[in-house]
C-alpha positions as CSV (number, residue, x, y, z in Angstrom):
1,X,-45.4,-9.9,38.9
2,X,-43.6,-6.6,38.8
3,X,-40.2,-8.6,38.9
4,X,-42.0,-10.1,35.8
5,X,-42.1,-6.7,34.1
6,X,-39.1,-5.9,35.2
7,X,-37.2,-8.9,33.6
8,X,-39.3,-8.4,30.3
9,X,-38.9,-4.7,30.1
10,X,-35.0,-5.8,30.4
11,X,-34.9,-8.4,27.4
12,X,-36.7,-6.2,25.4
13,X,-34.5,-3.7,25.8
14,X,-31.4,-5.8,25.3
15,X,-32.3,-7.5,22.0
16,X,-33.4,-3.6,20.7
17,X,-29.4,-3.0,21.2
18,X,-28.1,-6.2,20.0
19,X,-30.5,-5.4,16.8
20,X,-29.5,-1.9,16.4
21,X,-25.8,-2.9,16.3
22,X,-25.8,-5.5,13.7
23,X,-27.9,-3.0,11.8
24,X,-25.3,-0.7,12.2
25,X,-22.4,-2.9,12.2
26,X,-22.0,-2.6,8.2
27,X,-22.3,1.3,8.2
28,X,-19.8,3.9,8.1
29,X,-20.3,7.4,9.7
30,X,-17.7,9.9,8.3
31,X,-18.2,13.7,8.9
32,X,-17.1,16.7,6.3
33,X,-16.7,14.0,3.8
34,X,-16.2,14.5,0.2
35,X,-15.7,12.1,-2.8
36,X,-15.4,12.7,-6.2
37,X,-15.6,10.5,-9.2
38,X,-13.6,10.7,-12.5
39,X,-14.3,8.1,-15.2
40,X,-12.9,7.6,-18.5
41,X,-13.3,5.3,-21.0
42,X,-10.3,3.1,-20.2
43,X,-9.9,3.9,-16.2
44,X,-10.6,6.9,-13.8
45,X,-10.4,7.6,-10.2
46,X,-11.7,8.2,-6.8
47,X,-10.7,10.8,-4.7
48,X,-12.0,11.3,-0.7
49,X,-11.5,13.1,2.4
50,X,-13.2,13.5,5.4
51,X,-12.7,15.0,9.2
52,X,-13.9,12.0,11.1
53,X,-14.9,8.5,10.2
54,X,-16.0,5.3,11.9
55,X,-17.5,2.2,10.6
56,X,-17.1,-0.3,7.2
57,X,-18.9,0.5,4.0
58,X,-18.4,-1.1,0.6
59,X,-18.7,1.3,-2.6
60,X,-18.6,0.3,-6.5
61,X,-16.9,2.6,-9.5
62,X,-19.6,1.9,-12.9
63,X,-16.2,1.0,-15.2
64,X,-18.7,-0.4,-18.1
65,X,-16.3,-3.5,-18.3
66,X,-17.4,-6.4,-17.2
67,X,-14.6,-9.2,-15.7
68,X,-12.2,-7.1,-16.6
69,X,-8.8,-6.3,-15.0
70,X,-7.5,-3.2,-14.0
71,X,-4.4,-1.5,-12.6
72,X,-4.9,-0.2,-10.0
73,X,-3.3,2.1,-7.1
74,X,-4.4,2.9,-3.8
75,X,-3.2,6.0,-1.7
76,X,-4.6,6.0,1.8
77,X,-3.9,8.7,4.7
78,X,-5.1,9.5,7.9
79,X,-3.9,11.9,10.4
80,X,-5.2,9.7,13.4
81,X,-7.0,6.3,13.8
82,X,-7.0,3.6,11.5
83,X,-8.2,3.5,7.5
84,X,-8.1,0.5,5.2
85,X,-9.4,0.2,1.8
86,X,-9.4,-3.3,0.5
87,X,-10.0,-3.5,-3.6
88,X,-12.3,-6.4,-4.0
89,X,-12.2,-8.7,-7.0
90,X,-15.7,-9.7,-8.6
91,X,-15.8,-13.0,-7.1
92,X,-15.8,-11.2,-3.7
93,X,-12.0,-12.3,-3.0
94,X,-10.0,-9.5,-1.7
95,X,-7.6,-8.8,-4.2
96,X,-5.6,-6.7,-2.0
97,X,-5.5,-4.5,1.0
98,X,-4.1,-0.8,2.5
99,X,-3.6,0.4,5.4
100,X,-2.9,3.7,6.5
101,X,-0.4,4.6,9.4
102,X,-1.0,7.6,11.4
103,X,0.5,10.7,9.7
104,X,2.3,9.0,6.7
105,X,0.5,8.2,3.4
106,X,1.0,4.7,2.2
107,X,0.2,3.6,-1.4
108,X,-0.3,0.3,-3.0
109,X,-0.9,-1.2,-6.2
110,X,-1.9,-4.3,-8.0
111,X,-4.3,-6.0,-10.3
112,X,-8.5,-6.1,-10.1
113,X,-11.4,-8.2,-11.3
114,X,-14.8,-6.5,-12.2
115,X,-18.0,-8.4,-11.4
116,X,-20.8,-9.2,-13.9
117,X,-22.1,-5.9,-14.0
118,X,-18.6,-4.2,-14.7
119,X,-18.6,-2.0,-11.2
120,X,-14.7,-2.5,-9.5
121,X,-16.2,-3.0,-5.7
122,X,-14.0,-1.7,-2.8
123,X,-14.3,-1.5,1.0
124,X,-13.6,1.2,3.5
125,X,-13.0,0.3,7.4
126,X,-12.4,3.5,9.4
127,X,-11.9,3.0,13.2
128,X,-11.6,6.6,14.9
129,X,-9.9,7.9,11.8
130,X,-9.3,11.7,11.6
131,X,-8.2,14.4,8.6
132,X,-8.0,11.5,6.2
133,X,-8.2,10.4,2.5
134,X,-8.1,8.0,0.4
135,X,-7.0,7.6,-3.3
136,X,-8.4,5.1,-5.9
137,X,-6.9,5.1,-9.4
138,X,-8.0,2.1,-11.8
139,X,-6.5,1.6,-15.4
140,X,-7.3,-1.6,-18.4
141,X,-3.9,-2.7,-19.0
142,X,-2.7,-1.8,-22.8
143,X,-3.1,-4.9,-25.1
């Protein structure tokens, strides 16, 4: 009977990890962060560093243009560790992606799709990434 309890206590507390981790498994932890936003009515930017970040989170810039393309260029830099930003398009596609190298900034550009609601969706993945930043600037090409 106590080898019962023992065996229970044990899946119990196995499937409490295995849920805590895929709860967690789409969440980014970044310490001393900062972001800030600049929109205009044709384009804007995000701008972000942080000390430490771990983790995969996706964010959305509000452009107000709904399946629309953009320019856009990505900067991305981390001292250590690994960052990647990956702009995605509004069908969920990845349009492109950029990865940092330790101590060099590394820029990319190229063309985005808004979704129905007009936000320009992008993902972070930071593994043990230190003293980084990243860069997002978005412009409607001229008619």
């Amino acid at each position: 009977m106590a080898r019962d309890i023992l065996q229970m206590r044990y899946l119990i507390g196995m499937s409490l990890i295995l849920i805590c981790t895929l709860l967690l498994s789409g969440c980014m932890i970044m310490s001393g962060g900062r972001t800030s936003t600049d929109t205009l009515p044709d384009g804007g930017n995000v701008s972000a560093s942080f000390v430490g970040a771990d983790g995969r989170q996706e964010a959305a810039v509000e452009t107000g243009a709904a399946r629309a393309a953009f320019n856009t260029i990505v900067i991305v830099e981390a001292e250590r560790g690994e960052l990647q930003i990956e702009l995605l398009n509004g069908d969920g596609s990845i349009a492109f992606a950029v990865k940092g190298r330790p101590d060099e900034a590394v820029t990319r550009s190229g063309s985005v799709t808004t979704d129905n609601a007009g936000q320009l969706r992008y993902r972070i993945t930071a593994t043990g990434a230190r003293n980084g930043s990243y860069q997002l600037l978005y412009q409607r090409p001229t008619q």
